[in-house]
C-alpha positions in Angstrom: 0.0 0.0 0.0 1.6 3.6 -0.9 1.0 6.4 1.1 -0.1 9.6 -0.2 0.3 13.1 1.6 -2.2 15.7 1.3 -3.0 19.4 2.5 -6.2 19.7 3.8 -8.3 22.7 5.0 -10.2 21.9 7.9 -12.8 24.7 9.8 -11.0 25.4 13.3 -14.4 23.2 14.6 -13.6 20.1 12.8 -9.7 20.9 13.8 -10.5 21.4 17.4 -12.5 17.6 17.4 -9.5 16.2 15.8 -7.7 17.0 18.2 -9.4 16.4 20.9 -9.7 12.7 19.3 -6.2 12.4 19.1 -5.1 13.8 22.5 -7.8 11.2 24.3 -6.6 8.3 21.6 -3.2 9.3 22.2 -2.1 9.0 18.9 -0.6 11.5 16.3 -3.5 14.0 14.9 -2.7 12.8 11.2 -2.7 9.0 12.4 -6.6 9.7 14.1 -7.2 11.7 10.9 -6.3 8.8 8.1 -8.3 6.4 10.6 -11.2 8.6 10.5 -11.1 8.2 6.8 -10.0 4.7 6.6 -13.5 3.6 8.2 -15.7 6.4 6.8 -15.0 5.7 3.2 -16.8 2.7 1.9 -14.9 -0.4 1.0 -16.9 -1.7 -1.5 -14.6 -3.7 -4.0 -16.0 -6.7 -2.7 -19.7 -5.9 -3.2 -21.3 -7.0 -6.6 -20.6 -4.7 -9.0 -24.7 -3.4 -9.0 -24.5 -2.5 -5.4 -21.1 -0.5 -5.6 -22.3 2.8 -6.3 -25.4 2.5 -3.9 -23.5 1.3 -1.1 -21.0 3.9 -1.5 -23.4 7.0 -1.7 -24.8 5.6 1.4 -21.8 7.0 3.6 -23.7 10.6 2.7 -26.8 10.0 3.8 -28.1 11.4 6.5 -29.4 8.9 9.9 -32.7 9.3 9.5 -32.5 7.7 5.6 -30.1 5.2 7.2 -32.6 4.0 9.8 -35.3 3.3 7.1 -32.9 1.6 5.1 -31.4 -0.4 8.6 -35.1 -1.3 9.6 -36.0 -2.4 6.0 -37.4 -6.0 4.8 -38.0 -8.1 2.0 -41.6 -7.7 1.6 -42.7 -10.4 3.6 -44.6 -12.5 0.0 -41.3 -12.3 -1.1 -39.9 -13.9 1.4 -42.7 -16.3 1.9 -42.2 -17.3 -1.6 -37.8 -17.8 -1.8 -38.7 -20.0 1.8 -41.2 -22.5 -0.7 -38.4 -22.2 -3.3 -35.8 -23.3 -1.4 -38.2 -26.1 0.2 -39.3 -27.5 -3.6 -35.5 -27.2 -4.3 -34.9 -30.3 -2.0 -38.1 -32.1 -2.8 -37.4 -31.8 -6.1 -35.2 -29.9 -9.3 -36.9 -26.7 -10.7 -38.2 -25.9 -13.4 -36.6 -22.9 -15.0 -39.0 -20.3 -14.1 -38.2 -21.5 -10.7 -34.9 -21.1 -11.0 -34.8 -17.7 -12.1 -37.4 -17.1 -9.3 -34.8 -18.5 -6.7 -32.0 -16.6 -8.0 -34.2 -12.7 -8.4 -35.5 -13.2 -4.8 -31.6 -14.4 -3.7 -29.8 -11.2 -5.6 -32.9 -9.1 -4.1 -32.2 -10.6 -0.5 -28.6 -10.4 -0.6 -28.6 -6.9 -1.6 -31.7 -6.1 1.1 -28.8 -7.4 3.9 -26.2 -5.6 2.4 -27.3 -2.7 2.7 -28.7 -2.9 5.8 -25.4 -4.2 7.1 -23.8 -0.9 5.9 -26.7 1.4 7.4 -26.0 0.0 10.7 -22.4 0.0 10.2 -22.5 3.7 9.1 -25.1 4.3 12.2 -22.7 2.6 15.0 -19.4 4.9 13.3 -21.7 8.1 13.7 -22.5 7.3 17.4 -19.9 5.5 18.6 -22.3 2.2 20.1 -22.5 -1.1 18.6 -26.1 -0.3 17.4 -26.8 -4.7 15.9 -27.0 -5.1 19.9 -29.8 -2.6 20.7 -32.3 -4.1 17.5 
């Protein structure tokens, strides 16, 4: 990993936080800073390539969005319907509207959970509290 230096111009608010954040971390104000960055940014190399961009725009939304999003579900027919897929699946193979069935309501809750996951991740960063406990 290379390491980049910047200048940055910070309002003497956000500079006083910073170092406040440093002094009770003990570490050096640009060390605090990068980590503040580090975990703010979204890593999202990893997500499918459709979720990218929605996952990443997430970081700039504001709680109240990220609580609806956090408190979301699969509309619960939906879900009724991928649990009787995946019960037929091991009575028997599907048919191929099936299995496009299966896989739609699979992508549709695998993304659902992701970004849930990174609401409440965003949500616990912002307050500081392991927020999965507390729901």
């Amino acid at each position: 990993m290379s390491i980049q230096t910047i200048t940055l111009s910070l309002s003497d608010s956000v500079m006083s936080r910073a170092k406040l954040a440093a002094s009770v971390l003990q570490i050096p104000l640009e060390k605090m800073l990068a980590d503040v960055l580090e975990s703010a940014l979204p890593t999202v190399a990893d997500a499918p390539p459709e979720l990218q961009t929605d996952l990443a725009r997430m970081t700039w939304l504001d709680d109240q969005a990220l609580w609806t999003i956090a408190r979301s579900e699969m509309p619960s027919e939906k879900q009724e319907r991928l649990h009787d897929l995946t019960l037929l699946q091991h009575q028997r193979v599907l048919n191929r509207e099936e299995e496009r069935a299966i896989d739609d309501l699979r992508r549709e809750y695998g993304s659902t959970t992701l970004r849930k996951a990174r609401a409440f991740a965003l949500l616990s960063l912002r307050s500081g509290r392991p927020l999965l406990a507390e729901n």
